[in-house]
Each structure stands twice: as structure tokens, then as C-alpha cells.
N, CA, C and O of each residue as an XYZ file, in Angstrom:
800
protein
N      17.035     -1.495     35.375
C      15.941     -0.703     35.922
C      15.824      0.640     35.214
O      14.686      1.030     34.955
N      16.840      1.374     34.880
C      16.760      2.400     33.955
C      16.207      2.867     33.089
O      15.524      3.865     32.860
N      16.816      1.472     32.282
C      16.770      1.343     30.645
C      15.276      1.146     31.033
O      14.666      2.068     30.491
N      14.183      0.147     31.915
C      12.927      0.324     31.696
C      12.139      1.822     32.039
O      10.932      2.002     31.881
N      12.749      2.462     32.354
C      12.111      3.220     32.940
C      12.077      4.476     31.903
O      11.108      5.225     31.775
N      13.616      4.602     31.004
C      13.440      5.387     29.792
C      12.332      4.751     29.042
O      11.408      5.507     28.744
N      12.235      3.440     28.657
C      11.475      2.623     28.139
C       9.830      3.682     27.813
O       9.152      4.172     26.909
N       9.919      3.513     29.408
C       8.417      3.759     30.093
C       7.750      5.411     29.790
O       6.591      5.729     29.522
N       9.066      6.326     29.967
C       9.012      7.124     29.238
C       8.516      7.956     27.830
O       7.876      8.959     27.513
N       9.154      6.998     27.307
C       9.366      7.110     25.808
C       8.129      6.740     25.439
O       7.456      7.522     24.769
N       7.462      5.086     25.933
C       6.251      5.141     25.474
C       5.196      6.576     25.776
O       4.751      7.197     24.811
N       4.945      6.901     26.887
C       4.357      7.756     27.708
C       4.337      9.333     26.549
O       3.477     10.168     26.270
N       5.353      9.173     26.265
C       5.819     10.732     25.414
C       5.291     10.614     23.892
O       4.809     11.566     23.279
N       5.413      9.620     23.493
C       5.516      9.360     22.277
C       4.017      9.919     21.556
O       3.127     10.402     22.255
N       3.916      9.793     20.285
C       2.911     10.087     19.609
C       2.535      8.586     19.762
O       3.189      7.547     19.864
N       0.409      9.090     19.721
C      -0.006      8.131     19.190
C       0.455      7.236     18.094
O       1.057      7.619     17.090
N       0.070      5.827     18.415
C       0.720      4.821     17.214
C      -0.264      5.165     16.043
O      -1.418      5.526     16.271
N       0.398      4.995     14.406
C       0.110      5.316     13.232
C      -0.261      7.002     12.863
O      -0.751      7.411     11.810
N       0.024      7.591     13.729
C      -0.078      9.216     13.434
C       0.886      9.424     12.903
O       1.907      9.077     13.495
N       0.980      9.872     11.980
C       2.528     10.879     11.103
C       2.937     12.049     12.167
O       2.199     12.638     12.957
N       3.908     12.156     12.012
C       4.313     13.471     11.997
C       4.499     15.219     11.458
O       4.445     16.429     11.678
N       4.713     14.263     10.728
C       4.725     16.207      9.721
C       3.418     16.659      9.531
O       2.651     15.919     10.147
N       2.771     17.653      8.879
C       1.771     18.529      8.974
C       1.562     17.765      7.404
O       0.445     17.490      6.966
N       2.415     17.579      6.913
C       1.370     16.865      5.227
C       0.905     15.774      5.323
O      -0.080     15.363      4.710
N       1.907     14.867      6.515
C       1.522     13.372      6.293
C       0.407     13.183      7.336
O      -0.385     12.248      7.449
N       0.516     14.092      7.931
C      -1.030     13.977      9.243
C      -2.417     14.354      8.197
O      -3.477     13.728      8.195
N      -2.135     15.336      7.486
C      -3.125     15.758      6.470
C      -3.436     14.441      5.588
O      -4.537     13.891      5.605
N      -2.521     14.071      4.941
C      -2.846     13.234      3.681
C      -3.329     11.552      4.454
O      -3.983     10.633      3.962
N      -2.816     11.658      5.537
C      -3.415     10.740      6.499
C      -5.246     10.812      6.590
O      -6.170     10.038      6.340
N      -5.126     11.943      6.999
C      -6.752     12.083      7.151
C      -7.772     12.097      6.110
O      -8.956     11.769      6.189
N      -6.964     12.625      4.920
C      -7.587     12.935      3.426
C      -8.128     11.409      3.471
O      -9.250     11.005      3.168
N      -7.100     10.737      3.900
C      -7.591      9.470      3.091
C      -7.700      8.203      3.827
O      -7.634      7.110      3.266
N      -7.885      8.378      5.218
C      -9.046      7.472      6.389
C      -9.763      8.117      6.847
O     -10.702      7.382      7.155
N     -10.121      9.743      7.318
C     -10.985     10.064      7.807
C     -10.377     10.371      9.108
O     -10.772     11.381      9.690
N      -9.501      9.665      9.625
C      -9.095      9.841     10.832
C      -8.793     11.062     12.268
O      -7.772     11.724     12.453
N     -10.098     11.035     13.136
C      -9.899     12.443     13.890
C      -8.892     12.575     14.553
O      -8.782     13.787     14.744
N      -7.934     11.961     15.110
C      -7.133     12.318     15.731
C      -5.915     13.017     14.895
O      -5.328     13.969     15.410
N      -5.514     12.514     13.525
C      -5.019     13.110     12.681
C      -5.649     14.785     12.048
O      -4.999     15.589     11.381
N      -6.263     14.843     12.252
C      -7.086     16.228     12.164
C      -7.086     17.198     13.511
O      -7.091     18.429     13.522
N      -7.081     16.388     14.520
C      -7.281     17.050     15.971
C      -5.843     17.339     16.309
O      -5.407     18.244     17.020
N      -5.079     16.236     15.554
C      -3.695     17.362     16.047
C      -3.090     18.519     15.203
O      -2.517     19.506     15.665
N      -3.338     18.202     13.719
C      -3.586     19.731     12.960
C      -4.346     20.792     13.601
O      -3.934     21.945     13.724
N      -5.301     20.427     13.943
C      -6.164     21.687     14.953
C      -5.433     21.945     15.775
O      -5.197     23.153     15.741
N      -4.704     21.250     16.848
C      -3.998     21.556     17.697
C      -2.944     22.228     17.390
O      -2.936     23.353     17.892
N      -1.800     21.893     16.578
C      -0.515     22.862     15.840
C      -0.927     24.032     15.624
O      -0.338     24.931     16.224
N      -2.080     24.399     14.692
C      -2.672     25.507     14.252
C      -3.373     26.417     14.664
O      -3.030     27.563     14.372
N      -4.539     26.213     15.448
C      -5.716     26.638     15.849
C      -5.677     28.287     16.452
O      -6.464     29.155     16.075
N      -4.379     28.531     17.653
C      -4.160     29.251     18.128
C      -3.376     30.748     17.012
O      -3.570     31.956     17.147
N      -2.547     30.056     16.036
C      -1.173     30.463     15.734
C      -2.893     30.898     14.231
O      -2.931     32.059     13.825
N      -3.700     30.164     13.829
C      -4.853     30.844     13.047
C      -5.433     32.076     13.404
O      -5.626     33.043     12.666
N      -5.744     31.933     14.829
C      -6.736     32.646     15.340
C      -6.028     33.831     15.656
O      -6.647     34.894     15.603
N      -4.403     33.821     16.092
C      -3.961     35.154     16.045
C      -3.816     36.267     14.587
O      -3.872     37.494     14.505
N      -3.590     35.077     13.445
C      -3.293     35.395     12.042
C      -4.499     36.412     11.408
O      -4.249     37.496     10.881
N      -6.324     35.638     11.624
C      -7.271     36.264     11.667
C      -7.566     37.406     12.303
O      -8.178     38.343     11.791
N      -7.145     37.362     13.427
C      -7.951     38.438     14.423
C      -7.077     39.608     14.064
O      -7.571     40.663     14.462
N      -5.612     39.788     13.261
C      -5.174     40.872     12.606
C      -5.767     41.407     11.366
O      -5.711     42.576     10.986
N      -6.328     40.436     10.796
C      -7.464     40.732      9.735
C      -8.941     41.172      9.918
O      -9.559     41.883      9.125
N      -9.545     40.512     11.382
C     -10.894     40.923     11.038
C     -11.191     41.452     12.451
O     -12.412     41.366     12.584
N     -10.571     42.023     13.711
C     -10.144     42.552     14.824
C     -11.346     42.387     15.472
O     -11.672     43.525     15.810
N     -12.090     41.699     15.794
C     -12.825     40.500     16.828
C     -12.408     39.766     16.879
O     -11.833     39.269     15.910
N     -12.450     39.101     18.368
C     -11.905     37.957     18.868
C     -12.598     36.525     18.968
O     -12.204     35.418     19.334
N     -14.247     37.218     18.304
C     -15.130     35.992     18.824
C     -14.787     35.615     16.781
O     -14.374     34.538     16.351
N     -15.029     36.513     16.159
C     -14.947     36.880     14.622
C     -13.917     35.333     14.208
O     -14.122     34.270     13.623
N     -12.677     36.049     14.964
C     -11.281     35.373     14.572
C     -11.446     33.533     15.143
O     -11.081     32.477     14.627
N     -12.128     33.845     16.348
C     -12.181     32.104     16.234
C     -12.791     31.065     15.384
O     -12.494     29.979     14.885
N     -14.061     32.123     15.463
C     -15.111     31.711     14.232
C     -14.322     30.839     12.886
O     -14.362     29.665     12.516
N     -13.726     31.867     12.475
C     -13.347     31.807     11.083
C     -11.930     30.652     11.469
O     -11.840     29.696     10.699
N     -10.979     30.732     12.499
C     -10.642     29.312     12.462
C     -11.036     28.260     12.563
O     -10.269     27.321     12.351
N     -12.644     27.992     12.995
C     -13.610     27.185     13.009
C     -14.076     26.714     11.408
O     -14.150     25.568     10.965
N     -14.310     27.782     10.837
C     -14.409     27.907      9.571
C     -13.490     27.345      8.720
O     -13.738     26.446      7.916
N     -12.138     28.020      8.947
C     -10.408     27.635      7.872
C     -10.668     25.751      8.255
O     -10.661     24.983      7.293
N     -10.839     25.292      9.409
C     -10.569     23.794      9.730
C     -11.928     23.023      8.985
O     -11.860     21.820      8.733
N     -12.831     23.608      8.745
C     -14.547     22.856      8.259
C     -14.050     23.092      6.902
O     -14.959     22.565      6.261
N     -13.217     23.529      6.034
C     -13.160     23.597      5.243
C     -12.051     22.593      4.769
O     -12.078     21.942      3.725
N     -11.251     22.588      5.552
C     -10.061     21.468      5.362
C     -10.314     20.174      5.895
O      -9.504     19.248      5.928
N     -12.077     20.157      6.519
C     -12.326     18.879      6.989
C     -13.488     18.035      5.928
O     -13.707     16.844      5.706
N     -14.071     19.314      5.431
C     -15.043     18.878      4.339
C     -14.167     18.401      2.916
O     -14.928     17.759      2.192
N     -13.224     18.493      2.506
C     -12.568     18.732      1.550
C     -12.755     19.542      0.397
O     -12.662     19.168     -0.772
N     -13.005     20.585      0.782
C     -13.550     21.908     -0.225
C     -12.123     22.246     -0.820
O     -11.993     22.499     -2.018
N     -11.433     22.242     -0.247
C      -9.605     22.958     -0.653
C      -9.079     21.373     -0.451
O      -9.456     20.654      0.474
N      -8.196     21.001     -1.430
C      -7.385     19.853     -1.230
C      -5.555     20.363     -1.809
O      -4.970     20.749     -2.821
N      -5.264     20.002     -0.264
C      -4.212     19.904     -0.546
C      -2.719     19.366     -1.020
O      -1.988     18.593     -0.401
N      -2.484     19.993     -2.280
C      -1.789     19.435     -3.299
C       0.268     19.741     -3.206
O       1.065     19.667     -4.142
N       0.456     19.963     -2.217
C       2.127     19.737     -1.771
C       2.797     20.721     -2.682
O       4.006     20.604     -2.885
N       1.861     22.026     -3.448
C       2.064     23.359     -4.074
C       3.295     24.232     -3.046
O       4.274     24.767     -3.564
N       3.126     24.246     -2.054
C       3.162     25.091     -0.876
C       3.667     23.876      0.426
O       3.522     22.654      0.395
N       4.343     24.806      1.605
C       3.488     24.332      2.851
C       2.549     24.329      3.391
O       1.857     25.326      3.599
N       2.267     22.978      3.810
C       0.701     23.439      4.310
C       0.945     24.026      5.382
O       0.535     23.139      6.131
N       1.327     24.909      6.133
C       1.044     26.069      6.702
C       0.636     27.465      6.130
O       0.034     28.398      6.662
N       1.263     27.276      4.615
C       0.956     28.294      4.355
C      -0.460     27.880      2.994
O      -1.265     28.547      2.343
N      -0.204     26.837      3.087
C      -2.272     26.534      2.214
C      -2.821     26.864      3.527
O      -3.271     28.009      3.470
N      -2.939     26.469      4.416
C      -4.191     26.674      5.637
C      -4.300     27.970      6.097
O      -5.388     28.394      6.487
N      -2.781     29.008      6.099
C      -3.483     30.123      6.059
C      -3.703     30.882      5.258
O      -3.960     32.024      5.640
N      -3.700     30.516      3.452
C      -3.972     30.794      2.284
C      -5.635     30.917      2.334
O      -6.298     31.761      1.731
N      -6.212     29.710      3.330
C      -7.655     29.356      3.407
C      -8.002     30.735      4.099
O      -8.568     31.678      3.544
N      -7.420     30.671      5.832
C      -7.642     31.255      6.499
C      -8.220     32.403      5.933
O      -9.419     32.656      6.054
N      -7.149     33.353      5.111
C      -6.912     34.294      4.669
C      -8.611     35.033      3.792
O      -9.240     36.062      4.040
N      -8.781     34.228      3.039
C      -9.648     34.010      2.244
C     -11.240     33.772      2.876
O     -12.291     34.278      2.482
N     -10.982     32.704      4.127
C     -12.211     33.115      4.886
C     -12.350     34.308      5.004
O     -13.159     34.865      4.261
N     -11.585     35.098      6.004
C     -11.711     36.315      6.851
C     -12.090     37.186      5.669
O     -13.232     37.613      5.839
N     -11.602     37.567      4.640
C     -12.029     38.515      3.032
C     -13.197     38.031      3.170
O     -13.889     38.745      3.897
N     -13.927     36.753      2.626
C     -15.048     36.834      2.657
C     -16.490     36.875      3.488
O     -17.637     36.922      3.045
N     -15.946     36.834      5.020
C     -16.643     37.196      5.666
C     -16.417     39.319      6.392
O     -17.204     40.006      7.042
N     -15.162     39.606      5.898
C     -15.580     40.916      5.840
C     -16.318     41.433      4.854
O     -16.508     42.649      4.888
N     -16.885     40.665      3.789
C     -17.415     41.491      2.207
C     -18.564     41.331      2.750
O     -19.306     42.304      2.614
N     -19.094     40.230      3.466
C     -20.516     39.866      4.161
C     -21.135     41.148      4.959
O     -22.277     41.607      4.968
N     -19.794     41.595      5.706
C     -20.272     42.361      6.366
C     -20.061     43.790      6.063
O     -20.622     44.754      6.585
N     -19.106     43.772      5.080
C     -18.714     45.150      4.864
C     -19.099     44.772      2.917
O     -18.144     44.534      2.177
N     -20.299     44.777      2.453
C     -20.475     45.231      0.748
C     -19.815     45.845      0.075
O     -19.234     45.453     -0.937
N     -19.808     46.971      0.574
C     -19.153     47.955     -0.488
C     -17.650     48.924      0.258
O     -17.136     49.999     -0.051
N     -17.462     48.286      0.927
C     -16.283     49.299      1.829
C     -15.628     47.807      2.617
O     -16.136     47.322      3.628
N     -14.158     47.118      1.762
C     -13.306     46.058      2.751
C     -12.645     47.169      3.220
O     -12.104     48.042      2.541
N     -12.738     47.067      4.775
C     -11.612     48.022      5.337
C     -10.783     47.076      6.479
O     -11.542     46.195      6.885
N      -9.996     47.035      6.851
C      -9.782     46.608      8.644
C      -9.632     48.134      9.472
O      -9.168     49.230      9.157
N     -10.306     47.555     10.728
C     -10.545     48.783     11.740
C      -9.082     48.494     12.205
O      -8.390     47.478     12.269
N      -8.834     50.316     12.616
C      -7.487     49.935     13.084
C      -7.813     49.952     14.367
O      -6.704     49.490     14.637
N      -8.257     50.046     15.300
C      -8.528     49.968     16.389
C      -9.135     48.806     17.413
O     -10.264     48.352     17.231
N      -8.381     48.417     18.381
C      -8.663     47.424     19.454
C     -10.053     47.165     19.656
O     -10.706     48.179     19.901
N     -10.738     46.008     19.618
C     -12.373     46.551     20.834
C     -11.910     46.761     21.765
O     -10.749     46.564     22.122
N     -12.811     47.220     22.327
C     -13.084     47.966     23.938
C     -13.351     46.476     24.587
O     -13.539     45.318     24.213
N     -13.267     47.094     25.561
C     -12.324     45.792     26.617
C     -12.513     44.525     26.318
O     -12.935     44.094     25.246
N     -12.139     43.787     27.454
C     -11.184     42.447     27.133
C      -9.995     42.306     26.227
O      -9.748     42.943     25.203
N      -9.365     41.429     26.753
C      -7.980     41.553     26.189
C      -7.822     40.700     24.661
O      -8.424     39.669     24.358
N      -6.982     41.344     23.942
C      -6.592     40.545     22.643
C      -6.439     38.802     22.741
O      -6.142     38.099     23.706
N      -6.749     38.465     21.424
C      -6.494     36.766     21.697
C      -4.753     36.586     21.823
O      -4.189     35.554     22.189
N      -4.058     37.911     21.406
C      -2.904     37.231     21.301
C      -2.029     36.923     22.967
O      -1.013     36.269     23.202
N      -3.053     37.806     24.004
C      -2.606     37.912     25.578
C      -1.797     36.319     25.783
O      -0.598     36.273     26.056
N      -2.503     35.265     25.636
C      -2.405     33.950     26.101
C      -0.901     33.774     25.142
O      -0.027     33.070     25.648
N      -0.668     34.316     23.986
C       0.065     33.650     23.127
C       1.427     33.945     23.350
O       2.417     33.239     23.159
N       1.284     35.563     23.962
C       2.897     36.648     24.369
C       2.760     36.639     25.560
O       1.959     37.496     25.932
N       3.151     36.096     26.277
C       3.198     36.456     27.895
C       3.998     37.867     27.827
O       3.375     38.921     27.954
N       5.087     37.851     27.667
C       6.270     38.937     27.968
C       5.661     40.179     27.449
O       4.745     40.479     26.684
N       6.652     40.854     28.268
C       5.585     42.465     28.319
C       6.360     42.923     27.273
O       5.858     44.009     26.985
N       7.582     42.656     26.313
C       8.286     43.315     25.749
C       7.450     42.562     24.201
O       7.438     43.165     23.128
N       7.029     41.652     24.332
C       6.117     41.192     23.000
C       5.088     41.747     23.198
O       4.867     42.351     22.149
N       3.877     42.041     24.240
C       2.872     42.209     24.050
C       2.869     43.806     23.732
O       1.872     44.473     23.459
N       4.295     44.295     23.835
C       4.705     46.075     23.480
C       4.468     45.901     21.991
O       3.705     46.536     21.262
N       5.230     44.974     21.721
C       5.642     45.093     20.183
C       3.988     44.572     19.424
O       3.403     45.128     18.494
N       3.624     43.532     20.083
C       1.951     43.491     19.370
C       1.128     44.356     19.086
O       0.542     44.454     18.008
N       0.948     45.462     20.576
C       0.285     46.547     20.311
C       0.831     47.804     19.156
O       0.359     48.538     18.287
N       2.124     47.487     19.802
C       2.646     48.810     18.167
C       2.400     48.224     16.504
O       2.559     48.898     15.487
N       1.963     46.753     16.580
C       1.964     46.157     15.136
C       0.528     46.379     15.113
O       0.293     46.717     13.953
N      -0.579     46.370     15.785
C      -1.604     46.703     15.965
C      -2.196     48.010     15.555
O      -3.372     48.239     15.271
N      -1.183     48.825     15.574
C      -0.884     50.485     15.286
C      -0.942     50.453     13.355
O      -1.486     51.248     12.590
N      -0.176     49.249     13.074
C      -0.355     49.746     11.302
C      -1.046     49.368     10.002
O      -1.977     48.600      9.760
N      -0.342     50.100      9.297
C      -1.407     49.813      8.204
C      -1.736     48.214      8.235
O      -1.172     47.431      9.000
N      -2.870     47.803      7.160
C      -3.276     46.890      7.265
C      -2.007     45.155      6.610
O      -1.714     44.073      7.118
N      -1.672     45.860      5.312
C      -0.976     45.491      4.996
C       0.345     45.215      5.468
O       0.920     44.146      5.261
N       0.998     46.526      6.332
C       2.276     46.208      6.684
C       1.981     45.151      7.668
O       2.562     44.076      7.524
N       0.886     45.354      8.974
C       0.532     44.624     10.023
C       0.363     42.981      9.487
O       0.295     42.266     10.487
N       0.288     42.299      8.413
C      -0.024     41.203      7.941
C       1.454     40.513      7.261
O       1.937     39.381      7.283
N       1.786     41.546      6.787
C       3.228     41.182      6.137
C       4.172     41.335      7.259
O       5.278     40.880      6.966
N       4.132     41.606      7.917
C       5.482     41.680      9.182
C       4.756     40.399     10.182
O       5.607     39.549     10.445
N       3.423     40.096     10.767
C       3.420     39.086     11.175
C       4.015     37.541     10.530
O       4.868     36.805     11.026
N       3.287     37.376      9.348
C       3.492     36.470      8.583
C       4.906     35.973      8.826
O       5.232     34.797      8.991
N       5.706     37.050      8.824
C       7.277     37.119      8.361
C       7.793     36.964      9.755
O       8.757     36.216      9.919
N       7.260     37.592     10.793
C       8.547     37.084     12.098
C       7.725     36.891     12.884
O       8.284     36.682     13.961
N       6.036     36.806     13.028
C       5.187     35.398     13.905
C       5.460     34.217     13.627
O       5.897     33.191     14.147
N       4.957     34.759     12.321
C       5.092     32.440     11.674
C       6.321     32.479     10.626
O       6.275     32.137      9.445
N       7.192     32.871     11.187
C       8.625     32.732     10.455
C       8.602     32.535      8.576
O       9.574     32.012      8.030
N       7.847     32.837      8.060
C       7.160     32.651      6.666
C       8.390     32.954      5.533
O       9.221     33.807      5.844
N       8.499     32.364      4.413
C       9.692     33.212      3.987
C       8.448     33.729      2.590
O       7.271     33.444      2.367
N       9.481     34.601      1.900
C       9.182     35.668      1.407
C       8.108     34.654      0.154
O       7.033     35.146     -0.190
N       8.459     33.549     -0.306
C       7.736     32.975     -1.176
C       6.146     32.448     -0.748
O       5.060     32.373     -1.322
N       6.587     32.194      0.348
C       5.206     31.478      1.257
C       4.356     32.285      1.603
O       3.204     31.974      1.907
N       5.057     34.026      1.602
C       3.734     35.094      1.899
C       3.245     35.427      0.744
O       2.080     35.819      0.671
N       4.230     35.309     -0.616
C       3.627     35.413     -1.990
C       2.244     34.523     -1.694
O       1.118     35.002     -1.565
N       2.502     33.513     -1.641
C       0.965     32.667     -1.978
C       0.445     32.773     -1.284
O      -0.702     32.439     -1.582
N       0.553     33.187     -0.025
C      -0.845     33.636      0.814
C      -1.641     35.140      0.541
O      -2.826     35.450      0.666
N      -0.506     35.878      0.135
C      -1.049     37.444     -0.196
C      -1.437     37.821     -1.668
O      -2.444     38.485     -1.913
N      -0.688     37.417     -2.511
C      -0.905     37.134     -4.182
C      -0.380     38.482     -4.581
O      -0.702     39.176     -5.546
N       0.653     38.742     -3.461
C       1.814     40.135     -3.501
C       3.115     39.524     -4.511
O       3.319     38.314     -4.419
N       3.827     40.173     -5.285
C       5.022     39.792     -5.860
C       5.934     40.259     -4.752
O       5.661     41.025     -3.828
N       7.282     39.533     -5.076
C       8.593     39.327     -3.784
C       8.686     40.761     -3.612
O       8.677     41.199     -2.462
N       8.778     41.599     -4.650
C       9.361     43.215     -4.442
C       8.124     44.001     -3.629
O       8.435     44.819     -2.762
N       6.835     43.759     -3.901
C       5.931     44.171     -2.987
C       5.972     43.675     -1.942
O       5.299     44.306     -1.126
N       6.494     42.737     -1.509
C       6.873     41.688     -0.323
C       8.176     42.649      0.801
O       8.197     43.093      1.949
N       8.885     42.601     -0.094
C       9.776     43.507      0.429
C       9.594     44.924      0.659
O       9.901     45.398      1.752
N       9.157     45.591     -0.201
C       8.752     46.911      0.546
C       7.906     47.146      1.599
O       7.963     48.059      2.422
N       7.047     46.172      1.499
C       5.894     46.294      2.388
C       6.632     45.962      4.009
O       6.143     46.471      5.017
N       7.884     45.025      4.076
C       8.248     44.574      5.261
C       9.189     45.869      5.308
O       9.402     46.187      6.478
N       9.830     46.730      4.357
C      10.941     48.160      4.544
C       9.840     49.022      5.610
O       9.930     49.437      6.766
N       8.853     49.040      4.635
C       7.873     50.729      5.303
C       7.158     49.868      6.318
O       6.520     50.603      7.071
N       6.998     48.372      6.679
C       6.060     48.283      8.075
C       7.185     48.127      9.295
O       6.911     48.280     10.486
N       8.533     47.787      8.759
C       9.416     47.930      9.906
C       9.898     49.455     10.084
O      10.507     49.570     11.147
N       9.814     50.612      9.391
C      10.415     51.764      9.704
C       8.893     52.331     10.673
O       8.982     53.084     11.643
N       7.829     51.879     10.242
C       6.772     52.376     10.650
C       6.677     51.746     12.334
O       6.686     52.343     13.411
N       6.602     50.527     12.049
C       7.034     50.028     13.302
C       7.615     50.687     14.334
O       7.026     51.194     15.288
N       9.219     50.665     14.051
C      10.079     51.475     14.959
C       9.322     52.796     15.330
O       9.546     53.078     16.508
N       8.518     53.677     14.722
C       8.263     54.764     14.456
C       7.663     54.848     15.970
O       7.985     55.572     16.913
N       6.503     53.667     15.827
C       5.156     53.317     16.721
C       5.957     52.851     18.037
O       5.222     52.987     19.015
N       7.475     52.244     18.451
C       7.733     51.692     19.610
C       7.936     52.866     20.192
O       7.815     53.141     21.386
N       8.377     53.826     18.949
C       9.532     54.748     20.163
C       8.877     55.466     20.838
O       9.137     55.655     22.026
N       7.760     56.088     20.137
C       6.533     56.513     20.397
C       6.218     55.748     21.931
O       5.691     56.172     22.959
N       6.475     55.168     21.767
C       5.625     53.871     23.187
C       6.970     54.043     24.247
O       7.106     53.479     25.332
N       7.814     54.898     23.659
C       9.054     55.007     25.049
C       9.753     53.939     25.066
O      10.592     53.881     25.965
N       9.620     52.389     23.804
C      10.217     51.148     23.727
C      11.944     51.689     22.963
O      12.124     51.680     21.746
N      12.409     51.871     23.395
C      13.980     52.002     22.209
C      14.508     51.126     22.613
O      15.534     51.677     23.013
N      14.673     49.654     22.944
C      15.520     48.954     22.671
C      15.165     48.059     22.032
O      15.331     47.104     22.791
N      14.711     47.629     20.976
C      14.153     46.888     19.766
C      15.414     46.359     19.855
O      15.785     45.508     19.046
């Protein structure tokens, strides 16, 4: 009776039958049947963990979904094909990346800037993502910096990125990689303590 009932389980839990697993073989799956559910669960892995990545780049929230709407139409049309260069986490937010630039040049011609500042009310997309009040401290103080450090310190301890994988998303060399994470973590600290946070 058990053993059926793990059985029963297991089916219940399991991934759909013929879906891959990994993020390349779900991709190269889809590249090459078309298949939505293989795409819908890439959307799903991603979608959120995009939309926080963007909205540090282009600080709208309607902006930032957009453009993960955008990063996925682009990986659904096959405009970018992905070639096992990289992880594809870090091709999709190589895309990402590259949307959001070119829809700030749209809007901003002659001046790319990021605003450093929050909109006025409603809450950040990242609310849903940090429950804890001791992350959503540390969001707002990353929110506080430069543009660059704020992108290179997410990259690096949001989406656990290592130093090569932010090379190809930023088209920064390792030593600019590294400084940029020295002066956005001293800056950082700078911005918690400020916030009365000292136990980092």
C-alpha cells in the first residue's frame, strides 16, 4: 500500500512526460519542435528573476515586465539562437540586458541615464520576490547606487553569477568586474549603515 502510494506521488510531482530538465535541453527542445510547454516553463524559471534584473535597469515596473515580455518574444521568434557559448541564464539575460539599452535609447536619444530614484507609489516588483524585511533593507540600499555597481552586485549575489558570466552579460573585463563589486560593496555598507542596518 505504500510503495503505491509513493508511486502515486511521484507520478503527481513529476515533470511533464518528454520535458527536459535543464534550461538548455528545455530550450533546444523547443528550438526544435516548437513546443509550448517547453518554453512556458523557461518563462516560468525566469520571468520573475528577469523582471527584477530589468526593473534595476529601466526603474518602471510596468517598463520591466514589458521588456521581459520582450527578452522571451525574442527567444521565441528565434532572433538570438542559442549556441551553449554561455549559460543560458546568462544568454537570456545578455538579451534582457540589451532589450532594456535599447528601449532606454528610444526613450532617452541623446542622454542613457538610469534614474536613481524609486516611482512614487506602489511598491517595487522585487516586494513579492524578498519577503524579509532584512532583504527588502538591503534592496532598497542597492537601489541607492550607482548604476553600475547596482547591476554588478545583483548579478553576483541575486543570480549567484560568477565573475565570467557577468563578463558576457556586461562586456566588462574580470578586473572591472571586480572593482566594480570592491566600490559597490563598500558603497553598499556605506548606504545600510546609513539605514541604522549594522549587522550585514
Amino acid at each position: 500500500m505504500l510503495s503505491d502510494e509513493r508511486r502515486m506521488d511521484s507520478a503527481i510531482n513529476a515533470d511533464p512526460p518528454g520535458i527536459p530538465e535543464s534550461d538548455e535541453a528545455l530550450y533546444e527542445h523547443f528550438r526544435r519542435t516548437g513546443d509550448r510547454e517547453a518554453f512556458g516553463a523557461l518563462f516560468d524559471r525566469y520571468a520573475d528573476r528577469l523582471t527584477l534584473f530589468l526593473y534595476s535597469i529601466v526603474r518602471q515596473k510596468e517598463d520591466a515586465e514589458e521588456l521581459t515580455l520582450d527578452t522571451f518574444a525574442v527567444v521565441a521568434a528565434l532572433k538570438s539562437v542559442y549556441r551553449g557559448e554561455s549559460g543560458f541564464g546568462t544568454w537570456l539575460f545578455a538579451i534582457a540586458k540589451k532589450q532594456a539599452y535599447q528601449a532606454l535609447r528610444k526613450k532617452h536619444p541623446l542622454l542613457l541615464t538610469l534614474r536613481d530614484s524609486l516611482p512614487a507609489g506602489g511598491d517595487p516588483p522585487e516586494t513579492a520576490l524578498l519577503q524579509d524585511e532584512r532583504n527588502r533593507q538591503l534592496y532598497r540600499a542597492l537601489e541607492q547606487l550607482k548604476p553600475e555597481y547596482r547591476q554588478t552586485l545583483y548579478l553576483m549575489y541575486f543570480e549567484n553569477m560568477s565573475v565570467e558570466e557577468i563578463q558576457k552579460i556586461t562586456g566588462k573585463s574580470a578586473r572591472q568586474i571586480y572593482k566594480l563589486a570592491s566600490r559597490g560593496r563598500a558603497s553598499l555598507w556605506k548606504k545600510l549603515e546609513g539605514m541604522g542596518f549594522d549587522d550585514v
